[in-house]
DOLOVEX-981499 format. One line per field, with one value per atom (N, C-alpha, C): x, y, z; residue number from 1. Coordinates in Angstrom, 1 decimal, padded with zeros to 4 digits. Atoms other than C-alpha are relative to their C-alpha. Layout:
// residues N
xx = X, ...
yy = Y, ...
zz = Z, ...
num = NUM, ...
// end
This chain:
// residues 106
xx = 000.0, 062.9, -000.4, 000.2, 061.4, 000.8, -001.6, 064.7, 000.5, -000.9, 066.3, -000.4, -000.1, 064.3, -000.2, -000.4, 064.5, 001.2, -001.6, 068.4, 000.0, 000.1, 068.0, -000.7, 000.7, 065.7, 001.0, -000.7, 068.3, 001.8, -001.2, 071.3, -000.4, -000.1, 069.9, -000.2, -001.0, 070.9, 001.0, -001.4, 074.2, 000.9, -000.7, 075.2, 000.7, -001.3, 076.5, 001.0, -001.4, 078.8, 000.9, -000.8, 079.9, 000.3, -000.4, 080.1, 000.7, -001.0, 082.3, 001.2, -001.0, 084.2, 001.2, -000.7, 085.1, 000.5, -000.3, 085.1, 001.2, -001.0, 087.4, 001.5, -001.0, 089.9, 000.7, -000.6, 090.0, 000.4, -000.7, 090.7, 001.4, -001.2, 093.7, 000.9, -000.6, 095.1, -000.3, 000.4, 094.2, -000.5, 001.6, 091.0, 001.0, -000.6, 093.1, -001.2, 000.7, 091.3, -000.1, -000.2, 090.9, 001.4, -000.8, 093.4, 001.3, -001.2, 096.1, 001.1, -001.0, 099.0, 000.2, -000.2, 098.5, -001.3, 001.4, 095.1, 000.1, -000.1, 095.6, 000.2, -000.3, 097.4, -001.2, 001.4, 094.5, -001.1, 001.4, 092.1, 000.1, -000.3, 093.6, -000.2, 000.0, 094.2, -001.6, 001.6, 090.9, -000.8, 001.1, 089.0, 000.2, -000.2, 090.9, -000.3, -000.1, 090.6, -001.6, 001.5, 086.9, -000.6, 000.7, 086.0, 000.1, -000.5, 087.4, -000.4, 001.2, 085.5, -001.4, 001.5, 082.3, -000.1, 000.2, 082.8, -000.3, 000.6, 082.9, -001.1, 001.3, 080.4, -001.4, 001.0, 078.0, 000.2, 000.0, 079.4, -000.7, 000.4, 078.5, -001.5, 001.7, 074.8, -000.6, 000.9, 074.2, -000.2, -000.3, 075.4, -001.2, 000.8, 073.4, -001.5, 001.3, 070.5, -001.1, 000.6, 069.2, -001.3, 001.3, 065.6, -000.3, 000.3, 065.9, -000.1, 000.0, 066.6, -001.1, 000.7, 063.5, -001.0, 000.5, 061.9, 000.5, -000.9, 064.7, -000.6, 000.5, 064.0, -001.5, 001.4, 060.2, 000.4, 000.2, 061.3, 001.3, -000.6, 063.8, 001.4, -001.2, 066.9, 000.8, -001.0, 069.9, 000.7, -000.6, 072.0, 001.2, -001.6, 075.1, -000.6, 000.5, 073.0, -000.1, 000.4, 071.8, 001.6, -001.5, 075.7, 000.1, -001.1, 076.9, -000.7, 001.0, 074.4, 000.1, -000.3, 074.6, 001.3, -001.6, 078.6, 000.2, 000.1, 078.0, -000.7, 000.5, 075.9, 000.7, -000.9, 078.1, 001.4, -001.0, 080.7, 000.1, 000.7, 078.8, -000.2, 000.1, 078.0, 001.4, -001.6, 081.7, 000.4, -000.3, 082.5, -000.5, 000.7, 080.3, 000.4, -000.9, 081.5, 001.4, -001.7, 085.3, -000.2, 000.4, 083.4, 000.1, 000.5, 082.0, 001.2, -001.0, 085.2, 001.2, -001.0, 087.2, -000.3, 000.5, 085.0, 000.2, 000.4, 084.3, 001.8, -001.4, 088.3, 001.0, -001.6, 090.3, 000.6
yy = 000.5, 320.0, 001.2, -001.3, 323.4, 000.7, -000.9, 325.3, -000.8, -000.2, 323.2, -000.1, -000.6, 323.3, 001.4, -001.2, 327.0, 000.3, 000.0, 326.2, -000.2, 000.9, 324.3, 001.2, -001.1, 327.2, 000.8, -000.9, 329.6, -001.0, 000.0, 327.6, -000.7, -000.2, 326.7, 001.3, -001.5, 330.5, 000.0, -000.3, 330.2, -001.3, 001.3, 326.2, 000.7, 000.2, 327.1, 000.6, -000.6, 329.6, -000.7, 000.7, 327.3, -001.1, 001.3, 324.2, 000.5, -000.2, 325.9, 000.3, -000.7, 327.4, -001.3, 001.4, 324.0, -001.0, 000.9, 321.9, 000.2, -000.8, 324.5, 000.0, 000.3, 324.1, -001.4, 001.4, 320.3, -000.3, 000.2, 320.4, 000.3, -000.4, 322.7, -001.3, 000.9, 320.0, -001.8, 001.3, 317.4, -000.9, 000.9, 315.9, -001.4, 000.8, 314.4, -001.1, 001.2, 311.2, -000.1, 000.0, 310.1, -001.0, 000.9, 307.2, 000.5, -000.7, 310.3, 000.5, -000.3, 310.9, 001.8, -001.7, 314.9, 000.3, -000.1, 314.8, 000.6, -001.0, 315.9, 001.5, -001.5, 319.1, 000.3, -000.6, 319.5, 000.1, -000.9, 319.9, 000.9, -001.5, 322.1, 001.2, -001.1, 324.4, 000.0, -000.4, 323.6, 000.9, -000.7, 324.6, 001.4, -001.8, 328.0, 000.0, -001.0, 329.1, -000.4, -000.1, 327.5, 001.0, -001.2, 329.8, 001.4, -001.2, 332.6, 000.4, -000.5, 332.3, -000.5, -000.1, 331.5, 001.7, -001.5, 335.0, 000.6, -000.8, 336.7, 000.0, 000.4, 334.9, 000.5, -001.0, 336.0, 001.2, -001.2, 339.3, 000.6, -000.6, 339.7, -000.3, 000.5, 337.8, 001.2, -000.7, 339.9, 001.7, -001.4, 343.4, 000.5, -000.9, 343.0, -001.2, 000.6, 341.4, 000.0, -000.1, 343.0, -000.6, -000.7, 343.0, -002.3, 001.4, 338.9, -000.9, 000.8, 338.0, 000.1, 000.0, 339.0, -001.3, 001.0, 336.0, -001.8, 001.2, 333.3, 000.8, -000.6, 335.8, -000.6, 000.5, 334.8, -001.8, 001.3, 331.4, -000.1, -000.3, 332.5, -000.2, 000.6, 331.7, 001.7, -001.3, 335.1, -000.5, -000.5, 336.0, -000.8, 000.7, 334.2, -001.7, 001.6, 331.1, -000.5, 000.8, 330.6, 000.3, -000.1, 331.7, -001.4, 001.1, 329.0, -001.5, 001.2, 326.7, -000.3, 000.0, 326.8, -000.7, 000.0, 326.5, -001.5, 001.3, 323.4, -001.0, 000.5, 321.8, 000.2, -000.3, 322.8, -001.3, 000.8, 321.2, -001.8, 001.1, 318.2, -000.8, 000.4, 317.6, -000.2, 000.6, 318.2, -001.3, 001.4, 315.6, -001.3, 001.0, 313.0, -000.1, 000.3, 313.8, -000.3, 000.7, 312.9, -001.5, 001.4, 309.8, -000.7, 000.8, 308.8, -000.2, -000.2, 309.7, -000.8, 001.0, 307.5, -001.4, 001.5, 304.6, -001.0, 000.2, 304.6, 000.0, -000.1, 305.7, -000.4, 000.1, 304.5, 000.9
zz = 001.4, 217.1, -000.9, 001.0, 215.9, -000.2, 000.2, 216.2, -000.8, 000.7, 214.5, -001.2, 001.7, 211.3, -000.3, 000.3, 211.7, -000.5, 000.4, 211.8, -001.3, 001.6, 208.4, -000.7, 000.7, 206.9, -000.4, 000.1, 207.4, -000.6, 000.4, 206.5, -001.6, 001.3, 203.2, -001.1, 000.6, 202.6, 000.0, -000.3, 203.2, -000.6, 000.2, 202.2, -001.3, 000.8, 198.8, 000.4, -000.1, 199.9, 001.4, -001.0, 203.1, -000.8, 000.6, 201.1, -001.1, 000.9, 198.5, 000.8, -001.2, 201.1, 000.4, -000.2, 202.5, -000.5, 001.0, 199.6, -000.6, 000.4, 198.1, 001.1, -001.0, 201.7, -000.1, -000.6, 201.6, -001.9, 001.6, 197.7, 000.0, 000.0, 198.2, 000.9, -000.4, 200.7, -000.8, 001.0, 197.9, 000.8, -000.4, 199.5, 001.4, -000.7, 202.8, 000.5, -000.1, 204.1, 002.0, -001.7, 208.1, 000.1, -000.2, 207.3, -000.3, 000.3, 205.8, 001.0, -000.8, 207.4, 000.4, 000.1, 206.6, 001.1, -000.1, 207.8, 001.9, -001.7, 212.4, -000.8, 000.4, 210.7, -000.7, 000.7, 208.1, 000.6, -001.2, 210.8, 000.7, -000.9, 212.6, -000.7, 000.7, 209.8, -000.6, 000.7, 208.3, 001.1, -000.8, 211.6, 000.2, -000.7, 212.2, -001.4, 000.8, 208.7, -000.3, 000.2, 208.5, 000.8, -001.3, 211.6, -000.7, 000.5, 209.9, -000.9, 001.2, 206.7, 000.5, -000.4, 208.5, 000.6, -000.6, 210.7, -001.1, 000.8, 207.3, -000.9, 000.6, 205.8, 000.7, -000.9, 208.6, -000.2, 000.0, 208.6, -001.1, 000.9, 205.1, -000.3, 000.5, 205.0, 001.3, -000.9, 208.2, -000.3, 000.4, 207.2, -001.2, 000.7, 203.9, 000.0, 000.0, 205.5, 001.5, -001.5, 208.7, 000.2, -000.1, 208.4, 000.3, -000.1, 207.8, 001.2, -001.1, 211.6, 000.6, -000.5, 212.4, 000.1, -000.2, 212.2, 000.5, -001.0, 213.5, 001.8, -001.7, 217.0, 000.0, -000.4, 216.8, 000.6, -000.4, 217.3, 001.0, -000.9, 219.9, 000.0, 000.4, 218.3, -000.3, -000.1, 218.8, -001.5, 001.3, 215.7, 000.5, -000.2, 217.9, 000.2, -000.2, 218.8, -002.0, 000.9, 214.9, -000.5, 000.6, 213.9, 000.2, -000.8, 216.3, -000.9, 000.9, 214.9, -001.4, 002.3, 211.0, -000.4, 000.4, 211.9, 000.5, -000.6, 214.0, -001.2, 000.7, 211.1, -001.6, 001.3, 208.3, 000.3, -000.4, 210.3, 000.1, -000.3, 210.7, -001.6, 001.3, 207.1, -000.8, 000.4, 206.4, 000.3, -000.9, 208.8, -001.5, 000.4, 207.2, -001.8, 001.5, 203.4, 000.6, -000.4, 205.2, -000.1, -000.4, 206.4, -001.5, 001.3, 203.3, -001.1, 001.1, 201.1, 000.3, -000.1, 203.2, -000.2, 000.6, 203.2, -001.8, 000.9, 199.8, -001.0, 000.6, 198.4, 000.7, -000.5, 200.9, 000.7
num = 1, 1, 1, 2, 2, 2, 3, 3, 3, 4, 4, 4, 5, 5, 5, 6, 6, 6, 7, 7, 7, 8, 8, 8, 9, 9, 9, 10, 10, 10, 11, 11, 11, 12, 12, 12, 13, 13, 13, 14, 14, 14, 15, 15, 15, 16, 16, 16, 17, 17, 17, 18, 18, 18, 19, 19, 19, 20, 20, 20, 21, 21, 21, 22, 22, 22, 23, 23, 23, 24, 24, 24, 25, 25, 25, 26, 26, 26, 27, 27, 27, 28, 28, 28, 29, 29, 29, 30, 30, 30, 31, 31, 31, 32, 32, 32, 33, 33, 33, 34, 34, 34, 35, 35, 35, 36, 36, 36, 37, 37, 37, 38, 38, 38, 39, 39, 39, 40, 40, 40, 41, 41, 41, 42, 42, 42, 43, 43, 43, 44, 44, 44, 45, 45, 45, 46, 46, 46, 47, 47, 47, 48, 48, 48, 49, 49, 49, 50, 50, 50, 51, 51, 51, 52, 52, 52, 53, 53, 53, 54, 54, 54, 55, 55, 55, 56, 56, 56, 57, 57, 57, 58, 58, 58, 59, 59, 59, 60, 60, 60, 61, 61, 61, 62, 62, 62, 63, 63, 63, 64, 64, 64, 65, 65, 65, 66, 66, 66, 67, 67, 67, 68, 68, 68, 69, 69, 69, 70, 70, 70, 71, 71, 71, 72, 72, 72, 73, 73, 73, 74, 74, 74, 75, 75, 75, 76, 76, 76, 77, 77, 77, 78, 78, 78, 79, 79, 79, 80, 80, 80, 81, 81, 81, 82, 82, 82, 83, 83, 83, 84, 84, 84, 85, 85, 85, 86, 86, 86, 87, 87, 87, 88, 88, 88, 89, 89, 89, 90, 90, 90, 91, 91, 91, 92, 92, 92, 93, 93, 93, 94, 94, 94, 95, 95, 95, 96, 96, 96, 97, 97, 97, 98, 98, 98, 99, 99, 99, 100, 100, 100, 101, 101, 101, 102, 102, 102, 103, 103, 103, 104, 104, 104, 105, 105, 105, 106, 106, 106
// end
């Protein structure tokens, strides 16, 4: 339970630029739904090109922010475990705005 509000600590650095990121992906496919016919392909493409701006996203918080991992390691969490982690929970929140956007619009 303590990792993961370390997880959460550290990804409320990074949410706006993943939640624009995403928001900004599923906009350009005009906000597909689970019940859309476009929507298999828009995952696909969402996940490779989400992966792809998460890598740089890391690359760039890490590059200009060495000194800051020092304290996710105290609580034993690696620079690929909290990556993997932040990207799994980003992912996860996405999810659940899909959820909600189909319930709610159809």
């Amino acid at each position: 339970m303590r990792k993961l509000q370390v997880v959460s600590v550290f990804y409320r650095k990074i949410w706006p630029v993943t939640t624009a990121t995403s928001l900004l992906m599923w906009g350009i496919a005009e906000f597909p739904s689970l019940k859309s016919d476009i929507f298999p392909s828009f995952i696909l493409a969402f996940l490779w090109l989400r992966s792809a701006c998460q890598a740089l996203i890391w690359y760039l918080f890490r590059s200009s922010n060495r000194k800051g991992f020092i304290f996710y390691h105290h609580f034993g969490l690696s620079e690929v475990k909290l990556a993997l982690l932040t990207y799994l929970l980003d992912l996860a929140v996405f999810a659940l705005w899909i959820i909600l956007a189909t319930i709610i619009f159809g």
